[in-house]
C-alpha positions in Angstrom: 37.6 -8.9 226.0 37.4 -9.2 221.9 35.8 -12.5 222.2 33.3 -11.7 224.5 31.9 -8.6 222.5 32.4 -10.4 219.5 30.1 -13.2 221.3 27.0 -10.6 222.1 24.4 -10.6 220.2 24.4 -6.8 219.4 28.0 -5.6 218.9 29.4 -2.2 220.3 31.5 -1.7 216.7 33.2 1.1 218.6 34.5 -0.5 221.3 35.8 -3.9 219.3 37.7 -1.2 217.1 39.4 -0.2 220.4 39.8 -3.7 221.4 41.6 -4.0 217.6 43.6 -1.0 218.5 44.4 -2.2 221.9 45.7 -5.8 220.9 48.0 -4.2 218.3 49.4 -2.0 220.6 50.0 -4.8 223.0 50.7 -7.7 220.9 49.9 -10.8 222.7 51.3 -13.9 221.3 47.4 -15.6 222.3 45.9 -13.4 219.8 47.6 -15.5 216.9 46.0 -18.3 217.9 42.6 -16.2 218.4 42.7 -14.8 214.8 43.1 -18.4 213.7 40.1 -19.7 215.2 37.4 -16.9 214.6 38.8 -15.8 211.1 35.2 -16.0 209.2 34.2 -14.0 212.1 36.8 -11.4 212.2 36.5 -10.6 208.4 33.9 -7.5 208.7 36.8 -5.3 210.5 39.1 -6.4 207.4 41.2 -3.0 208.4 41.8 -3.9 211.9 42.2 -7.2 211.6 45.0 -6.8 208.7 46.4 -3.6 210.5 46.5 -6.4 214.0 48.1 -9.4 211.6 50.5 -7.2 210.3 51.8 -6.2 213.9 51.2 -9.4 215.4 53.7 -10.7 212.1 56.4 -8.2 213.5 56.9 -9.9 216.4 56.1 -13.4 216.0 57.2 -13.6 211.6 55.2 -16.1 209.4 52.9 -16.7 212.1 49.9 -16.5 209.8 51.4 -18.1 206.5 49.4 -21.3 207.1 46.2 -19.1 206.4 47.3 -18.7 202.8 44.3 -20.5 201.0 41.8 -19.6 203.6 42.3 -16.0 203.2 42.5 -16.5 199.2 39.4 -18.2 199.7 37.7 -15.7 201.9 38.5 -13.1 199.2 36.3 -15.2 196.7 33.1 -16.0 198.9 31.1 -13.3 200.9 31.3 -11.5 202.9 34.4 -9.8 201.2 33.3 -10.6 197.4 30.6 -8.7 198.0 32.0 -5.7 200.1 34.9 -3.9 198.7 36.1 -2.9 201.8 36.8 -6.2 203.3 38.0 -7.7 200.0 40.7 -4.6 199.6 42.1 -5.0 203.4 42.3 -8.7 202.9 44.5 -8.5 199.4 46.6 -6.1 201.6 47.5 -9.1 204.2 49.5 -9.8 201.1 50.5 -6.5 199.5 52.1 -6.2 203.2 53.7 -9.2 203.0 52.2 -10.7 206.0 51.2 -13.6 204.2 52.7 -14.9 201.0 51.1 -16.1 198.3 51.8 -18.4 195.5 51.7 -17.0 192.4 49.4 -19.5 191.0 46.6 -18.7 193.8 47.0 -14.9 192.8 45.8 -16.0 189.3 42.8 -17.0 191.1 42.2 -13.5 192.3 42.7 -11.9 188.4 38.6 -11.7 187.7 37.9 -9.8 191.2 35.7 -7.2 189.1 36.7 -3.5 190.6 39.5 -1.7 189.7 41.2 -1.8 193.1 41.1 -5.2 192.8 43.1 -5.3 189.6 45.8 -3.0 191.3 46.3 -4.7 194.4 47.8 -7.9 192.2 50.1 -6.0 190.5 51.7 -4.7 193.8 52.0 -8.3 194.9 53.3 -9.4 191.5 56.1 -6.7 192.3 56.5 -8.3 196.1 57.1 -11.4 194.7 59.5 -10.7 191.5 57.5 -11.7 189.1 60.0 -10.7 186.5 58.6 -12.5 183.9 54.9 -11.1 184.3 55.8 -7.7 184.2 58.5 -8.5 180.7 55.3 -9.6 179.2 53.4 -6.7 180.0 55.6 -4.3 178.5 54.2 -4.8 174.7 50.5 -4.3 176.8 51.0 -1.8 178.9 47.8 0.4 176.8 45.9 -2.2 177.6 46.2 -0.9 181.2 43.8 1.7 182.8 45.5 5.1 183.9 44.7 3.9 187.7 46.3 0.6 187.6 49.3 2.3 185.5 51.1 3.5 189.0 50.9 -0.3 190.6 52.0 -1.8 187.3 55.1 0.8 187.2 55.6 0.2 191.4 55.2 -4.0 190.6 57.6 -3.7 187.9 60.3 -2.1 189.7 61.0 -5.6 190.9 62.6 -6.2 187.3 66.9 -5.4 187.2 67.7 -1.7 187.0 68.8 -1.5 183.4 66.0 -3.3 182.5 63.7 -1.6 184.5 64.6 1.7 183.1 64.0 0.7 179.5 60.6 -0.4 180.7 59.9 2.8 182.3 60.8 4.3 178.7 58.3 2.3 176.6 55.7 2.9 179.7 55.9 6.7 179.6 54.3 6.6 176.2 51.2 5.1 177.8 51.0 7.8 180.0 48.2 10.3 179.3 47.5 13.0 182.5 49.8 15.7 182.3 52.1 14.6 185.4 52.4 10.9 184.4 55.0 11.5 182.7 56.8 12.6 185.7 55.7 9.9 187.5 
């Protein structure tokens, strides 16, 4: 049923958000294969479409890891490097941990230009222990804005406990709002 209101010339967005809904509900193992084919297509309901990957990946795990550099790349051409919206749900494919990505193609996605784009990578750095990013960060962390300073302090909780909590310690300092601090 996607497919053929996805084929129409005019599409009833309502009713291929219920299709979304339905198929994650559901899961059927065809819709893998479906998501596959008609990515480029797929990519204006980034939310669905990550929201239906994500439960599709419950049941069937790694099923989408072979799309690694085709979503990486999606993220970079348009539609999604010109709509926020797309480009945010499509970082969260790997935030979620659907997908997995290598932390040299993340380094790709360091110039995306808004700030959600800048805090998204910093959650993923923290999904994927990169210790040693977050260790170098410590002597930067002013050079952070106050909303990436929650994902930087999330990411970095991927670093050992001991360590982690003399990190928190030098972070606090960056800290301006009143409740950061408690954060």
């Amino acid at each position: 049923m996607l497919e053929t209101e996805i084929e129409k010339e005019y599409w009833d967005i309502g009713r291929i958000r219920v299709l979304f809904r339905a198929l994650k509900i559901v899961k059927p193992i065809a819709a893998v294969g479906f998501i596959k084919e008609r990515f480029e297509e797929l990519l204006v309901f980034g939310r669905e479409l990550c929201l239906l990957m994500e439960a599709l990946d419950e049941e069937s795990s790694g099923c989408f890891q072979e799309m690694r550099e085709e979503i990486v790349d999606s993220i970079l051409i348009a539609p999604a490097s010109s709509v926020q919206l797309i480009r945010t749900w499509l970082l969260e494919i790997f935030v979620r941990g659907i997908v997995d990505i290598r932390l040299i193609e993340l380094k790709k996605l360091e110039g995306l230009p808004t700030m959600t784009d800048r805090r998204q990578p910093l959650l993923i750095r923290g999904r994927r222990n990169d210790r040693a990013y977050f260790r170098k960060q410590k002597t930067a962390i002013s050079s952070f804005s106050e909303a990436e300073m929650p994902c930087l302090v999330w990411g970095a909780s991927c670093l050992p406990k001991d360590e982690f909590i003399i990190w928190l310690e030098t972070a606090k300092l960056s800290f301006n709002k009143p409740l950061g601090v408690l954060f």
